[in-house]
C-alpha positions, 0 to 999 in steps of 0.5 A, a space after each residue: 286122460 284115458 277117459 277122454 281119449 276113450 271117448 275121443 280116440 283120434 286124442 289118444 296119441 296126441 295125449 300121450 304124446 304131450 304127457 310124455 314130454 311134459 314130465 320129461 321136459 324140465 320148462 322154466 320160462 313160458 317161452 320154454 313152453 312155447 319152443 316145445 308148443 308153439 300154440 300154447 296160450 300163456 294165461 295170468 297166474 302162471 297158468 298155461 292152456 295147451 292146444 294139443 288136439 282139436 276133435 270134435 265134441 258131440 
């Protein structure tokens, strides 16, 4: 992550942010997930993509 918000810097707080409450935060169900990210895609597979900040990409 530090390398991505080194070259992102607008992501930086955003990234720390999520990280932080995805190791405090104890989710059991996908709808755990979505009352804490609302914009959270729930995929197959128990697998979960976070949208937690758009940045532009060069």
């Amino acid at each position: 992550m530090r390398e991505f918000w080194g070259k992102y810097p607008d992501s930086e707080q955003y990234l720390k942010t999520w990280y932080d409450t995805a190791i405090n935060t104890d989710w059991k169900t996908p709808r755990d997930v979505k009352q804490s990210y609302a914009n959270t895609s729930i995929l197959k597979d128990s697998r979960i993509v976070f949208n937690i900040k758009k940045i532009p990409i060069d």
